[in-house]
N, C-alpha and C positions, 0 to 999 in steps of 0.2 A: 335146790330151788325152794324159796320161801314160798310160805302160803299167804295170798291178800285176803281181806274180808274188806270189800264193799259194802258198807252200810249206809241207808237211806238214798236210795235210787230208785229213781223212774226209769224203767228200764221198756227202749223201743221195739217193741213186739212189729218186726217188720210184715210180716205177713197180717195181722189186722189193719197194724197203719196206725197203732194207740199206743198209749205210754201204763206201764204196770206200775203205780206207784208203790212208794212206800216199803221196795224191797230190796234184801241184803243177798248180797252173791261173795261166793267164797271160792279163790281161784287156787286150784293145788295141781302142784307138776304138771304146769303149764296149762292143765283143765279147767273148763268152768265145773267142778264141784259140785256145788249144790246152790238151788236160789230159793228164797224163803220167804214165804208170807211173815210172815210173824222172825221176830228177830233171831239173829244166828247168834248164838257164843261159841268159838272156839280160842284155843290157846295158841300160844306163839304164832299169831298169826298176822302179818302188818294191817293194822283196821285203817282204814281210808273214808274219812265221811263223806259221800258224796253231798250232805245236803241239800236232794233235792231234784240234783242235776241230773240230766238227762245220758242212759248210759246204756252205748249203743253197739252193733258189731262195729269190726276195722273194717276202710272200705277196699276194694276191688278195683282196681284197673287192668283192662279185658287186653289193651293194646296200648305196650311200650317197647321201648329201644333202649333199652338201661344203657348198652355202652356206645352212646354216639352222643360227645358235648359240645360237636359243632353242629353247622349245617349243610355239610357232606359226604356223603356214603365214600364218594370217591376218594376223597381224601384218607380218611379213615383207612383204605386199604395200604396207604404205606405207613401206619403207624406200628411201631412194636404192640406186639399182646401184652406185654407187660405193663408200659406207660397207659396203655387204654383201658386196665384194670384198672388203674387209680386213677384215671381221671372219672371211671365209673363212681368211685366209691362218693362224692358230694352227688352223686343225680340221685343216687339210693336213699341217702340220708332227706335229702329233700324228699322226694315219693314218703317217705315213713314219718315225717317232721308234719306233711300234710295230710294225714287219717288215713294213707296208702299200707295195709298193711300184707294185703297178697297182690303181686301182680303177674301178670303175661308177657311174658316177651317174646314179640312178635320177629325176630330176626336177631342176632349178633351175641344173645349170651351164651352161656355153654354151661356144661359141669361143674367149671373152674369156680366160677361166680357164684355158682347156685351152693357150693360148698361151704365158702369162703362165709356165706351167708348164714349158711346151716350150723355153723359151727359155731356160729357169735363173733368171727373174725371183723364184722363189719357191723353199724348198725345200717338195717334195709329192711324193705318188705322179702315175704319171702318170694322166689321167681321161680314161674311153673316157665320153662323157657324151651323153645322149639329150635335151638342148636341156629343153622345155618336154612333160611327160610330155601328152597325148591324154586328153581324158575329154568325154564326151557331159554334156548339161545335167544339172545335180542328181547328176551324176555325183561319184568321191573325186578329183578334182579342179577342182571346182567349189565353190569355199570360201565362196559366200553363205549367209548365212542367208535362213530362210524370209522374210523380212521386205522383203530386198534385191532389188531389181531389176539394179540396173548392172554388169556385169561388167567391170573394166580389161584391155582384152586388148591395150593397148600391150606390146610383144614385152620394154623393157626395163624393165616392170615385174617387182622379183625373187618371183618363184612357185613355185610346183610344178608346174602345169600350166597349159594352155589348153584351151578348149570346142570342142568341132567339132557337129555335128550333121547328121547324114546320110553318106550314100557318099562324095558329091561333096565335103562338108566336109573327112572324115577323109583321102580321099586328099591335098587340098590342104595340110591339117595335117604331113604326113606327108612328104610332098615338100618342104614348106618345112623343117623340122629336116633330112631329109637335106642341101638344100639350106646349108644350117650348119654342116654338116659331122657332125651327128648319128655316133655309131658305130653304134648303134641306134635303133628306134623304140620308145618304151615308150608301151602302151597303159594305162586303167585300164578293168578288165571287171568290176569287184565293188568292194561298197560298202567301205569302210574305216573305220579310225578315228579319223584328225585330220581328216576332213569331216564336215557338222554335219547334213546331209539325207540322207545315204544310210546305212542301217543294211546291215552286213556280210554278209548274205545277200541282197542286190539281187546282180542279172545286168544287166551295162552293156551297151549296144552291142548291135547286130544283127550277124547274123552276116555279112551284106555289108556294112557297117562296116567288120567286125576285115580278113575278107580283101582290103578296099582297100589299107587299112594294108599287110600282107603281103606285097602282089601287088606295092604299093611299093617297101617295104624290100629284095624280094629280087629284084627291078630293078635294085638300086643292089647288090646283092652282101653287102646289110646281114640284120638278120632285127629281129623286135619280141618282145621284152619285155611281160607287162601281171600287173600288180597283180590277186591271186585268192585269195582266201582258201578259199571253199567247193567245193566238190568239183562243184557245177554249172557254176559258174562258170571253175573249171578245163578241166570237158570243153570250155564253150562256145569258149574260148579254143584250145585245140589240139585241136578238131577244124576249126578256120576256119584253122588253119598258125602258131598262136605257137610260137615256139619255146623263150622262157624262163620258167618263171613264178615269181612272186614269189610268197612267203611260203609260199600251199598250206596252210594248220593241219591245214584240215580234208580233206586226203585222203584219198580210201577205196581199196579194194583196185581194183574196176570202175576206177576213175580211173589209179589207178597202170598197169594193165596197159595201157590206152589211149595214157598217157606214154609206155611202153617202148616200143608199138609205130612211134610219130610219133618216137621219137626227142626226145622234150622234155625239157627239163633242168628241175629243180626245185632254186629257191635258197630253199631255210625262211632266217629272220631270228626266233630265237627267245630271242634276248638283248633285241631292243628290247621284248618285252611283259613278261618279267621287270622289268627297268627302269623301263622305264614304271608300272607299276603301284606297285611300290614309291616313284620318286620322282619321280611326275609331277606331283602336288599341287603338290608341296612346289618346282615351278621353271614354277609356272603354267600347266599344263596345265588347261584348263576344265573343270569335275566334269561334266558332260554328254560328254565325250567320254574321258573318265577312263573313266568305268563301264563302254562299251563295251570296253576291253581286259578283264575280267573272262570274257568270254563267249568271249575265245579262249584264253585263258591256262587255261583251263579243260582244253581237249583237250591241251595239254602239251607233250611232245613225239613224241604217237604217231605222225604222222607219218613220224619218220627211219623208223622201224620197219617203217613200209609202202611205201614208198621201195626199204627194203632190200630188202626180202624180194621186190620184184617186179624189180629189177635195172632201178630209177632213178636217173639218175646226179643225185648232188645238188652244188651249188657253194655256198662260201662267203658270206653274207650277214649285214648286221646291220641296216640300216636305222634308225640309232640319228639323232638330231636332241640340239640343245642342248647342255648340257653332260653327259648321258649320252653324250656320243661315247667320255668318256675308258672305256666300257666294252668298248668294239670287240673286244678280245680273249676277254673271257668267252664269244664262240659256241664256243671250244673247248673250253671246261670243258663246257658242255653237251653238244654233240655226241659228247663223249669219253665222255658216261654212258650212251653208248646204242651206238655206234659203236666199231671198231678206231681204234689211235688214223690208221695211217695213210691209212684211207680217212676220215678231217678233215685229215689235210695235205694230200691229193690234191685234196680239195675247194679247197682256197685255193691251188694250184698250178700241178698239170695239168691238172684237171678245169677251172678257170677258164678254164684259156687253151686249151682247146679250147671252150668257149661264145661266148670274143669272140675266138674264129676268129684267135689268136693262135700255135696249136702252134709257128710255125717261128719265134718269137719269147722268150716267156717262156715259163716252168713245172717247166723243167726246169736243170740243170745238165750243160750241152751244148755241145759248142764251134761255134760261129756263133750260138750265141741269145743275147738281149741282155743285159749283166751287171746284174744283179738279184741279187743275193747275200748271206746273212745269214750270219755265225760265229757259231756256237752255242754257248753253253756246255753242252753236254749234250746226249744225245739225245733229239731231240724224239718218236719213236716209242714209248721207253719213257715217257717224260713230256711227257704234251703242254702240263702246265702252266710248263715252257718257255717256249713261244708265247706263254703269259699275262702272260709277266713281261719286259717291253722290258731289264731290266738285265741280263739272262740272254743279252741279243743283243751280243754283244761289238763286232760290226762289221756297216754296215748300208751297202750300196754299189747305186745305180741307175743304170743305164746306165753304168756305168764309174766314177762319182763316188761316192766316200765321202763319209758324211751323219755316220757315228759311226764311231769307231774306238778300243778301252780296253782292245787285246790290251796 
């Protein structure tokens, strides 16, 4: 692996929220190296002039679906493993084409991908991925219809999830993905809306369930993830020890204070129901599960608000499926309407990479953390619609490799 030297960069110190002008970073075996007030000379090493530009971590998405490129889970389950690996490989390149350089996957990747990935077989962010996401029967990841009896719980059927049912189930569930290599366990504790029996205010799971899960994951040094929309469903969840929760719409104050006290991170995903709603129809989203995005898309984004105001830390998420993924970026024009802009960079950064227990790795712009590096045209704090716009990213480097380069 060749060594870069970044010369003349503004480099975004996301923890102040400022720009460090006027300095050279020097990326070797995929390390940031060293950064330097004053100028660096080394040899054989590709120099890159930034001129100026603004040079910043790769960003974070907290909650995706790498291998689903339509807009049905159901469908998806009679697809070969094989074909839905390469229909993966354009969502990847897109995530990493738009500043995505680590992501979550929140249900359907596995080993295989994460491999495939690691190995440079593909270009992609890289995916901390929680195997086959956990849902009790009739559970949002329990994709029969009422009608259905049989569930395929061959492992390399491609899903969203698998069924457990009981203590004993969920811990086996639970150990098996660790077993996988899981980064995390991701549970589902409330009803959702690409499942066809559970309406979005069910409460999944008992509460010696979720803490099997738990008592699991944080055995292995891992923690759980679960899917929660309503503000009961929330508490049910961290107060049994989840640590991440997905979506939240519907947080209340009670809930939020309860978050800050556990220490819970809260990843909203409030692009996928704009989206959705607008153009779920129209890429075959079933009108029966169409309708139910209206009853969230409804509360908004009061959320971030309540978040704020109780000092919860939120991360980056979209949870986008099909070909809505090319929207991945729009959660910053949102978040940016309610939010500073740089507590939404921090979300897709630092905040990230202290959720998946990554701080001495990504998030920052730091010599020994991994090169993950975007050149910005602009500042993304005054403008975070920046972020929005991938031609605006001049250069786009992962672990030490350049992906884009149009200095």
């Amino acid at each position: 692996m060749s060594r870069t030297l970044f010369k003349n960069a503004s480099i975004l110190d996301v923890d102040a929220g400022t720009l460090q002008e006027e300095r050279d970073v020097l990326v070797d075996e995929g390390r940031i190296s060293e950064i330097g007030e004053s100028r660096l000379t080394v040899s054989d090493a590709n120099v890159i002039d930034v001129r100026g530009k603004v040079l910043m971590p790769g960003l974070c998405d907290a909650h995706v679906h790498v291998i689903v490129p339509i807009n049905s889970f159901l469908q998806l389950t009679k697809w070969s493993p094989f074909y839905t690996a390469l229909r993966a490989m354009p969502i990847l390149e897109g995530m990493l084409m738009r500043g995505f350089t680590t992501v979550r996957d929140a249900g359907g990747a596995d080993f295989g991908l994460a491999r495939a990935v690691e190995e440079k077989l593909i270009p992609s962010p890289r995916i901390l991925y929680s195997g086959k996401a956990i849902s009790q029967t009739g559970g949002h990841g329990d994709m029969r219809g009422a009608g259905e009896t049989e569930f395929d719980s061959h492992y390399y059927v491609p899903s969203l999830g698998r069924v457990a049912d009981g203590v004993d189930a969920v811990r086996l569930a639970a150990r098996d993905e660790i077993r996988r290599g899981a980064s995390q366990v991701k549970l589902m504790v409330g009803g959702g809306i690409a499942s066809y029996t559970d309406p979005i205010h069910f409460v999944q799971f008992s509460g010696e369930e979720i803490r099997a899960a738990v008592e699991e994951a944080e055995n292995a040094g891992k923690y759980v993830m679960a899917h929660a929309y309503t503000a009961r469903c929330i508490q049910h969840a961290v107060r049994n020890g989840v640590r991440s929760i997905e979506h939240g719409n519907f947080l209340d104050d009670e809930t939020a204070i309860l978050m800050k006290e556990r220490n819970a991170i809260l990843v909203p995903t409030l692009v996928a129901y704009t989206t959705m709603w607008e153009e779920g129809l129209e890429i075959g989203m079933p009108p029966e599960l169409h309708a139910k995005i209206k009853y969230v898309l409804d509360i908004g984004s009061n959320q971030l608000e309540v978040a704020r105001r109780h000092g919860v830390k939120m991360v980056y998420g979209t949870d986008l499926i099909g070909p809505i993924h090319r929207h991945q970026s729009m959660e910053f024009k949102i978040r940016g309407e309610v939010l500073p802009a740089i507590e939404v960079i921090r979300s897709a950064t630092s905040y990230a990479a202290e959720l998946f227990k990554m701080e001495d790795q990504i998030g920052r712009v730091r010599a020994g953390l991994r090169a993950d590096l975007l050149v910005v045209d602009g500042n993304p704090v005054e403008d975070l619609g920046l972020l929005q716009d991938s031609s605006k990213l001049s250069l786009i480097m992962k672990d030490g490799d350049i992906y884009r380069n149009i200095l």
